[in-house]
C-alpha positions as CSV (number, residue, x, y, z in Angstrom):
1,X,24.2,31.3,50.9
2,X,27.5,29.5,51.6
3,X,27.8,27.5,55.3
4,X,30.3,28.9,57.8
5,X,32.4,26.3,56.4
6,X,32.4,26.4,52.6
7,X,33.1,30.0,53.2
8,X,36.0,28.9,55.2
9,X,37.4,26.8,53.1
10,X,36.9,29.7,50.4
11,X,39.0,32.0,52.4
12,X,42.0,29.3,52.3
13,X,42.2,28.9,49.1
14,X,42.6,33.1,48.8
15,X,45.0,32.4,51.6
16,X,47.1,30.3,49.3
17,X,46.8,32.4,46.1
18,X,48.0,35.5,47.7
19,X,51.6,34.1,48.4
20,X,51.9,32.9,44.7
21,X,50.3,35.4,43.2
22,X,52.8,37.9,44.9
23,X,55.9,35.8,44.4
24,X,54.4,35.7,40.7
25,X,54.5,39.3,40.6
26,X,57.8,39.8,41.7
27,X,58.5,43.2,42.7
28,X,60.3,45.7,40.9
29,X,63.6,43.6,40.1
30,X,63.0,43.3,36.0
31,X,64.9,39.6,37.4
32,X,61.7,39.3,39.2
33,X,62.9,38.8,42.4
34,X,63.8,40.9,44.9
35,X,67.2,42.8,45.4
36,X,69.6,42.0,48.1
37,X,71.2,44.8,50.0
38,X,70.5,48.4,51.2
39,X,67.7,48.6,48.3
40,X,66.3,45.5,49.0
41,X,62.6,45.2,47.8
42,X,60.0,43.5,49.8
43,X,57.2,42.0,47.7
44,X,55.2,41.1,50.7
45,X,54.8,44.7,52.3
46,X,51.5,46.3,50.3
47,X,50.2,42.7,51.2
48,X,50.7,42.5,55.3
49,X,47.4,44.6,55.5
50,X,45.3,42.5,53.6
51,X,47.3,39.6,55.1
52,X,46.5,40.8,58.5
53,X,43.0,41.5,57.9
54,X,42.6,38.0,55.9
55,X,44.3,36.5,59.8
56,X,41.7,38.4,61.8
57,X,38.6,37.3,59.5
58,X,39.9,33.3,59.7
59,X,40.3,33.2,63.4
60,X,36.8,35.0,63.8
61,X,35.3,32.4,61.4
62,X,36.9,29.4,63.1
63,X,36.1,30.7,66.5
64,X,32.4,31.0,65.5
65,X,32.5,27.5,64.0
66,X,33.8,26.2,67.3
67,X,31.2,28.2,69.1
68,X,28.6,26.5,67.1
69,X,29.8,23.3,67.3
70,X,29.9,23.4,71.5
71,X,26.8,24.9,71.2
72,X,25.5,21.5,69.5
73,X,27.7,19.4,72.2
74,X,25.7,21.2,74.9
75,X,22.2,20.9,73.4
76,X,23.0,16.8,72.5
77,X,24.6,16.2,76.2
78,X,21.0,17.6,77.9
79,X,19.0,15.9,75.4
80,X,21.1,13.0,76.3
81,X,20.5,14.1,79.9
82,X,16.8,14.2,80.0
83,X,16.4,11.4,78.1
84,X,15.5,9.0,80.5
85,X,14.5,11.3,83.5
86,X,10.7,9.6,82.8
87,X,12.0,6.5,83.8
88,X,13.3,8.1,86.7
89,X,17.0,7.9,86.3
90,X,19.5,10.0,85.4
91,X,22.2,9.8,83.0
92,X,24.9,10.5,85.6
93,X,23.8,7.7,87.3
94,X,23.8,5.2,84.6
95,X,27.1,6.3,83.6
96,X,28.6,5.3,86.9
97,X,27.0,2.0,86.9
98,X,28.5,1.5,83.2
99,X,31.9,2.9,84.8
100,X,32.2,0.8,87.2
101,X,30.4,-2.1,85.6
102,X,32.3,-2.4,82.4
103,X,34.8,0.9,82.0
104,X,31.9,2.4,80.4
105,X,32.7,-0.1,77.6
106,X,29.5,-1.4,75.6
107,X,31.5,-4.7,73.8
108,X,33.0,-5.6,77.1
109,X,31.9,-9.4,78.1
110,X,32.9,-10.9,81.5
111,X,35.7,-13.6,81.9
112,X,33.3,-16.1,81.9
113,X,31.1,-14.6,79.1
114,X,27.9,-15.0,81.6
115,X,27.6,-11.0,81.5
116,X,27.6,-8.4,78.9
117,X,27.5,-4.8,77.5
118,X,28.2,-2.0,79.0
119,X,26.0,-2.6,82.4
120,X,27.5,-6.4,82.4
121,X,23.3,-7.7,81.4
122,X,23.1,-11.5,81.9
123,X,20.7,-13.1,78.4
124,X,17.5,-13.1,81.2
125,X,17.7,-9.8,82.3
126,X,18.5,-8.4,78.9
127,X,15.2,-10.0,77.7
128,X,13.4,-9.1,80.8
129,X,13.4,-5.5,79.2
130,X,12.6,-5.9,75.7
131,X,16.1,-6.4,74.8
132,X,17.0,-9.6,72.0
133,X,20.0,-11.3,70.9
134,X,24.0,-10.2,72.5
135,X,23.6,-7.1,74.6
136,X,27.5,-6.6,74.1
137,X,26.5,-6.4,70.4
138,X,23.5,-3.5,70.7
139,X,24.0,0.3,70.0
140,X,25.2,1.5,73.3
141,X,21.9,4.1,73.2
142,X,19.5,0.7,73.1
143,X,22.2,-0.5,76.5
144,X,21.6,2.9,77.7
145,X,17.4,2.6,77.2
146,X,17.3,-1.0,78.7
147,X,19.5,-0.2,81.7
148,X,17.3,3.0,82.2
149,X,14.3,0.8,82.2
150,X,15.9,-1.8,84.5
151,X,17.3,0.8,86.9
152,X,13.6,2.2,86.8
153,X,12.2,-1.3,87.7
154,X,14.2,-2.3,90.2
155,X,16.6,1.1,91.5
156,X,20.5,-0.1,91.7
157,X,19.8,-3.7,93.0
158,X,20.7,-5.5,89.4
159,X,24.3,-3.5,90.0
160,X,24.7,-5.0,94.2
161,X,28.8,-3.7,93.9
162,X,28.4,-0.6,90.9
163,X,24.6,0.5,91.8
């Protein structure tokens, strides 16, 4: 069974062949083309049906792939969401510390280079949970899990101005 989108991209491709394979056809000009003036021929007419119907079917298709694919945005953003609430945080929180902290940047580093990441860690509070090596060089989920189980710790105190 083809995917939403191979059959998608199947229906282009017919999309494409109809034009050429009318213009191929020609008409009924024995030139092959069609006729200028009061008789003029319009290749194109037995095919704005099919055309139409082609239109419909397409936009359906791309609004269900669409629909799917918010579908998915919705089901990773709670996932994302409840991620943490056993540490007794939620995302929405963090992500105003990390706004305010860093622009919600996880490469940022502070003039100075003391803090780093996207919740500005120092090295002794980025080991303090669990955390090893540059903070502003860890996946931003890992910055996410150890600012989780900072915030859990210790509430918005590590963040006195963002927390």
């Amino acid at each position: 069974m083809l995917t939403k989108r191979k059959q998608f991209t199947t229906i282009l491709l017919i999309l494409l062949a109809f034009p050429a394979a009318a213009l191929a056809a020609g008409g009924d000009d024995p030139a092959g083309g069609p006729r200028v003036g009061p008789a003029q021929v319009v290749p194109f007419a037995p095919l704005q049906k099919p055309v139409d119907r082609f239109n419909r079917l397409v936009d359906r298709i791309a609004e269900e792939i669409q629909a799917e694919e918010l579908a998915r945005a919705r089901q990773r953003e709670q996932e994302r969401e409840e991620r943490f609430t056993d540490l007794g945080v939620s995302m929405a929180t963090l992500e105003s510390i990390a706004s305010c902290e860093s622009g919600g940047d996880p490469t940022a580093v502070s003039s100075d280079g003391s803090y780093r990441g996207k919740y500005q860690f120092d090295f002794g509070t980025w080991e303090s949970v669990g955390g090893s090596g540059d903070p502003a060089a860890a996946p931003e989920a890992e910055q996410d899990y150890r600012a989780a189980l900072l915030y859990s710790r210790s509430g918005s105190s590590p963040w006195p101005i963002c927390g």
